[in-house]
C-alpha positions as CSV (number, residue, x, y, z in Angstrom):
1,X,148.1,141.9,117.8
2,X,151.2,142.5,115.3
3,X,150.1,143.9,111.6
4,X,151.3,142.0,108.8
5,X,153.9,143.3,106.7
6,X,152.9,141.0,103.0
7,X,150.2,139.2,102.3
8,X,151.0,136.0,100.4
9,X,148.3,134.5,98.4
10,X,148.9,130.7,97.4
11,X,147.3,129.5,93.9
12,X,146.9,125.7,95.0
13,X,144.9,122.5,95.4
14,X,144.4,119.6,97.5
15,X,145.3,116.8,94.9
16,X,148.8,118.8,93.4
17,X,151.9,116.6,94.5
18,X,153.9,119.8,93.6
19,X,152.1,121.8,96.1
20,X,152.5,119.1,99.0
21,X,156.1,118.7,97.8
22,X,156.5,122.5,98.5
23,X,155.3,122.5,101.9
24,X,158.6,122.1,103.5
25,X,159.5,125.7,101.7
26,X,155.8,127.6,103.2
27,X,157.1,126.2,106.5
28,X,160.1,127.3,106.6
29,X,159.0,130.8,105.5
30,X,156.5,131.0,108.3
31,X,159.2,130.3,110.6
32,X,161.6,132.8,109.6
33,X,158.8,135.9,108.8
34,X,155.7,134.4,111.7
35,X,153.5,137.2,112.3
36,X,155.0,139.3,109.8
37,X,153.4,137.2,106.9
38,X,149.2,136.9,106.1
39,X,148.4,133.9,104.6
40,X,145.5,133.5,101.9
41,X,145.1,130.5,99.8
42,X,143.1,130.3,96.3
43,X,141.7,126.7,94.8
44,X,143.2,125.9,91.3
45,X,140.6,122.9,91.0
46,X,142.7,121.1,89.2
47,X,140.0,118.6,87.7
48,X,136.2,118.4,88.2
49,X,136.4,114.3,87.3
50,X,138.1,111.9,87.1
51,X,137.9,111.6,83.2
52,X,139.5,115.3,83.4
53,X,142.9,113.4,83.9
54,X,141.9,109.8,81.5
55,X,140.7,112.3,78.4
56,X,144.3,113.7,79.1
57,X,146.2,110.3,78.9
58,X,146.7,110.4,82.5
59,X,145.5,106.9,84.3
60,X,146.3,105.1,87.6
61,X,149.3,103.6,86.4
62,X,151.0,107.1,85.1
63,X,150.0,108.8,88.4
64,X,152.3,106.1,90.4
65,X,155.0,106.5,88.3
66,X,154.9,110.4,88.7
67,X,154.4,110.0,92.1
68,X,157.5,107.9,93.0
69,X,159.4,109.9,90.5
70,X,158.1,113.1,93.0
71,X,158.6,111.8,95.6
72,X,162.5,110.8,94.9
73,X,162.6,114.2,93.5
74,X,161.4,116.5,96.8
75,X,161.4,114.0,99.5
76,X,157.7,114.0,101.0
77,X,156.0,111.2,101.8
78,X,153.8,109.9,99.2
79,X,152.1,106.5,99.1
80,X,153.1,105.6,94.7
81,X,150.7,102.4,95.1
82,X,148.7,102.0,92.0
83,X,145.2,103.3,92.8
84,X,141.8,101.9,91.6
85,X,140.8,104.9,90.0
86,X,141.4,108.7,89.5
87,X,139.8,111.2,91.5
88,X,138.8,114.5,91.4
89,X,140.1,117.9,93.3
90,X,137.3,119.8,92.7
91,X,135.4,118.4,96.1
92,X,138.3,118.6,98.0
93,X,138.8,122.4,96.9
94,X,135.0,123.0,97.9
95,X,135.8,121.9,101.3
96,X,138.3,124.3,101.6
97,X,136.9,127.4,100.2
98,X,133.8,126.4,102.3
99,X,136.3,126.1,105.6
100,X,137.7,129.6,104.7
101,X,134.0,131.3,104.7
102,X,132.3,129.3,107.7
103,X,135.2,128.0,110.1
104,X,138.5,130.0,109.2
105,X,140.8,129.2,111.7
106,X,140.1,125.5,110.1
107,X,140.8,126.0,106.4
108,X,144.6,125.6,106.8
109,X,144.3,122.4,108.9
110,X,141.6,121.1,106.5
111,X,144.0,121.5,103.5
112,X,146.7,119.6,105.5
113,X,144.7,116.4,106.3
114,X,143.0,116.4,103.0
115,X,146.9,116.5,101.2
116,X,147.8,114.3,104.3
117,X,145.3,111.2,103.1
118,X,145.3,112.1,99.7
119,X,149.3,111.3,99.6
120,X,148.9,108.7,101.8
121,X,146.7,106.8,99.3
122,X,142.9,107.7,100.0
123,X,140.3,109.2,97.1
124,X,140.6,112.7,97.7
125,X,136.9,112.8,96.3
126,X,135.6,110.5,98.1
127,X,133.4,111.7,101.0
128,X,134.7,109.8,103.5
129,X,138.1,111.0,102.8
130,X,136.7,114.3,103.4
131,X,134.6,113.7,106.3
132,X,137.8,112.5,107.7
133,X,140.0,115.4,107.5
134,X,137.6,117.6,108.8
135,X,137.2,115.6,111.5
136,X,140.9,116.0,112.2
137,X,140.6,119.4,111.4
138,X,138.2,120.1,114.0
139,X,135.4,121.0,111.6
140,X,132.2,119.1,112.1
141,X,132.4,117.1,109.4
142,X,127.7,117.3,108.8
143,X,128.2,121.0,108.9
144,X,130.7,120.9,106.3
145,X,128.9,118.9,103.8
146,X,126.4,121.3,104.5
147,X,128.0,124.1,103.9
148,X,129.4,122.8,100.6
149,X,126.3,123.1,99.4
150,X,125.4,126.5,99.8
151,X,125.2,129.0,96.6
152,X,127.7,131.5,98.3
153,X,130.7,128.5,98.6
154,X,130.4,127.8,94.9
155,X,130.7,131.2,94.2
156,X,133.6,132.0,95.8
157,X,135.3,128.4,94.8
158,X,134.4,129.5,91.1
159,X,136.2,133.0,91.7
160,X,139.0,131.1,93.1
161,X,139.7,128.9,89.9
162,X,138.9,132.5,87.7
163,X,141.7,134.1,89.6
164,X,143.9,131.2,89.1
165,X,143.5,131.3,85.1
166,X,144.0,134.9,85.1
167,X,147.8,135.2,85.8
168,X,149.3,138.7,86.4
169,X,150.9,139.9,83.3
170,X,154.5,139.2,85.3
171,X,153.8,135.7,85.6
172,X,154.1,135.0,81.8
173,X,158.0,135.8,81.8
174,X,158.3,132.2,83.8
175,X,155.8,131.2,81.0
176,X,157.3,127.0,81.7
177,X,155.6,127.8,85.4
178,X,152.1,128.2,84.0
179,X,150.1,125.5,82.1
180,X,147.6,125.0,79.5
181,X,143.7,125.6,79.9
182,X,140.7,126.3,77.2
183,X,140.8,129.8,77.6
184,X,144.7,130.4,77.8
185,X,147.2,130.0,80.9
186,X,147.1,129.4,84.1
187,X,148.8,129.7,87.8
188,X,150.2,126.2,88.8
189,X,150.4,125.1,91.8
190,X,151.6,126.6,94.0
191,X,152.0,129.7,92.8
192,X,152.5,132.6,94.9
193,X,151.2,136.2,94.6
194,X,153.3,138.4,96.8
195,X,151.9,141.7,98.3
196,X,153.4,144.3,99.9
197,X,150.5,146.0,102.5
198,X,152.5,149.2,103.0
199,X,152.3,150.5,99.5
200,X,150.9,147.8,97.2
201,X,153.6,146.7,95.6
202,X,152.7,143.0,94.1
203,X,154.8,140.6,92.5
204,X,153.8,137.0,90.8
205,X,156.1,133.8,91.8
206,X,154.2,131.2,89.0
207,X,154.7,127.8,90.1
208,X,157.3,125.3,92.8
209,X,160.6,128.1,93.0
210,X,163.5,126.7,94.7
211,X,163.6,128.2,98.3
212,X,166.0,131.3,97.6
213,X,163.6,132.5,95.5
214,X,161.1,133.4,98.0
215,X,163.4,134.0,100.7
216,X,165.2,137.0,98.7
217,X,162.2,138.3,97.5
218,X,160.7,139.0,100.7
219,X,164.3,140.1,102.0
220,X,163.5,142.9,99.2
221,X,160.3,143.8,100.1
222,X,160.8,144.2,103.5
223,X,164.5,144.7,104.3
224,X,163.8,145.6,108.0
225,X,162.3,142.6,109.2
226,X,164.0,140.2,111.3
227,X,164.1,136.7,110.5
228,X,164.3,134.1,113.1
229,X,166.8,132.1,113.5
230,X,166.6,128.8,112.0
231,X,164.9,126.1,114.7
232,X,167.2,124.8,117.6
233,X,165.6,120.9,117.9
234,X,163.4,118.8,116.0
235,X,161.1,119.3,118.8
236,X,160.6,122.7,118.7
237,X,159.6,122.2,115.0
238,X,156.6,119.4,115.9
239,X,155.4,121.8,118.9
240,X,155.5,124.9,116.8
241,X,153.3,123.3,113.9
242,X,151.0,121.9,116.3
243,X,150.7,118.9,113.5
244,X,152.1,115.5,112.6
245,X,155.3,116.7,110.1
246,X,157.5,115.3,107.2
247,X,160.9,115.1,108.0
248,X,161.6,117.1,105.1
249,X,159.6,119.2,106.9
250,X,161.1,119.4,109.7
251,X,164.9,119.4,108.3
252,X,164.2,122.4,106.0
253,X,162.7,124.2,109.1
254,X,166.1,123.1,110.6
255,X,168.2,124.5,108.5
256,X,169.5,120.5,108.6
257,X,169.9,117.4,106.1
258,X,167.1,115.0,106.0
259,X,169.1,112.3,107.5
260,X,170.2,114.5,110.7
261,X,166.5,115.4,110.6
262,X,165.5,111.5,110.4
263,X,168.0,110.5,113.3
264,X,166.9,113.3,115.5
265,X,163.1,112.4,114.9
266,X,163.7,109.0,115.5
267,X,164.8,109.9,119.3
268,X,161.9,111.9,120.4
269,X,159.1,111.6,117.9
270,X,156.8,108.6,116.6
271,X,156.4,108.0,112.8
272,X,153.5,106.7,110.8
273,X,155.0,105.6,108.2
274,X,153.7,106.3,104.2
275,X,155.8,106.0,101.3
276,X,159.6,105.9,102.0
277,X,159.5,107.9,104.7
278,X,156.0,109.5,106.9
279,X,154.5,112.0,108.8
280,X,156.5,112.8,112.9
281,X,154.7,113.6,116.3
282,X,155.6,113.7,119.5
283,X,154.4,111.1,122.2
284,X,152.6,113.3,124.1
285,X,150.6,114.5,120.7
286,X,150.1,111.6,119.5
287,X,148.3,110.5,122.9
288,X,145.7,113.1,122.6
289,X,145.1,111.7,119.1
290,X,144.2,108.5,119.9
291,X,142.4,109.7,123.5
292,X,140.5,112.3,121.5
């Protein structure tokens, strides 16, 4: 088994349409660094209520608008109808952290389908919306309630959201990529913290960079890595990730323009459709799915 080279861990929640919008980019970077590259994530926990967002101005109708405007902006599919109330993250980043200490090989699929339903228009605090995606995670959905309520899962989610309002000193020279909280500033998401196993080396990327930013800072940090080359079909990209895909998704993993992506995906894959665009898999996967 190959040794990473960095560990990147991701400051980020559930609910943040920043964070889904930079999927496409974490992709893209798995498929050029793969092994090379260890994965942690981090809950921001963005709100504990939904009165978090109203006492902040920040209703229903608001959320639409910055959703469609997001949505034009990054091109992921995100459902901008008018919901019947706000929800909160904070369940949503208790499933995960509880994912991460009682079924790891889970938490990063759990994230997905809770982002996945929450985008395409579900409560992501409501416990069916949860129950849900862990089902399509593979996680017994009783056993994760149940472990959501254990001492040692709220301790770890609380030293997530810590970590996240405690920004390394670096971070503050992108100080626009850090928000307000009651005790000062704090990561948004996603933010990266990039570590460099071999001597220690750590650098802070606060907040949604444009792709070059990550790319040449990991061509720094380790110069004699090879990259892959970028994907040869649209096919290759759905088998690789295993999961139903964006085609933003899939046309930064490319290395091609969302409307190649779009055409290609349209002659082997099926869509379900959310937003302006939706989420591709192949027949064949989405058989299983509906056998399963």
């Amino acid at each position: 088994m190959a040794v990473a080279d960095v560990r990147i861990t991701e400051f980020t929640d559930a609910g943040c349409p920043w964070a889904f919008s930079a999927e496409p980019f974490r992709r893209r970077l798995d498929w050029l660094y793969g092994e090379h590259l260890d994965w942690r994530t981090r809950m921001v926990g963005l709100s504990g209520s939904p009165e978090d967002y109203l006492d902040k101005g920040f209703d229903p109708e608001q959320q639409s608008s910055a959703f469609m405007k997001i949505a034009s902006d990054h091109g992921m599919p995100i459902d901008t109808s008018v919901r019947p109330r706000m929800a909160a993250t904070v369940p949503a980043c208790r499933a995960v952290v509880a994912a991460r200490l009682r079924a790891p090989d889970g938490e990063r699929a759990l994230l997905r389908r809770l982002r996945v339903r929450h985008f395409s228009g579900e409560l992501l605090d409501e416990p069916d919306t949860i129950a849900g995606a862990a089902t399509e995670a593979g996680i017994d959905p009783g056993r994760l309630e149940g472990w959501m309520a254990e001492e040692e899962v709220e301790a770890a989610l609380r030293e997530d959201m810590e970590m996240s309002r405690e920004p390394m000193p670096a971070a503050r020279v992108l100080d626009d990529k850090l928000a307000n909280w009651s005790g000062g500033r704090r990561y948004t998401c996603p933010s990266f913290e990039i570590l460099r196993l071999a001597d220690g080396v750590r650098i802070a990327v606060p907040g949604f960079q444009p792709f070059a930013v990550y790319d040449v800072l990991l061509a720094n940090l380790v110069p004699g890595v090879a990259r892959r080359e970028p994907a040869g079909s649209v096919e290759e990209v759905l088998r690789w990730a295993g999961a139903p895909l964006a085609t933003k998704e899939v046309a930064v993993v490319c290395d091609i323009s969302f409307e190649d992506a779009r055409e290609a995906l349209g002659r082997v894959a099926e869509e379900r459709h959310v937003g302006f665009d939706g989420f591709w898999s192949l027949p064949e996967a989405s058989s299983l799915r509906r056998a399963a």
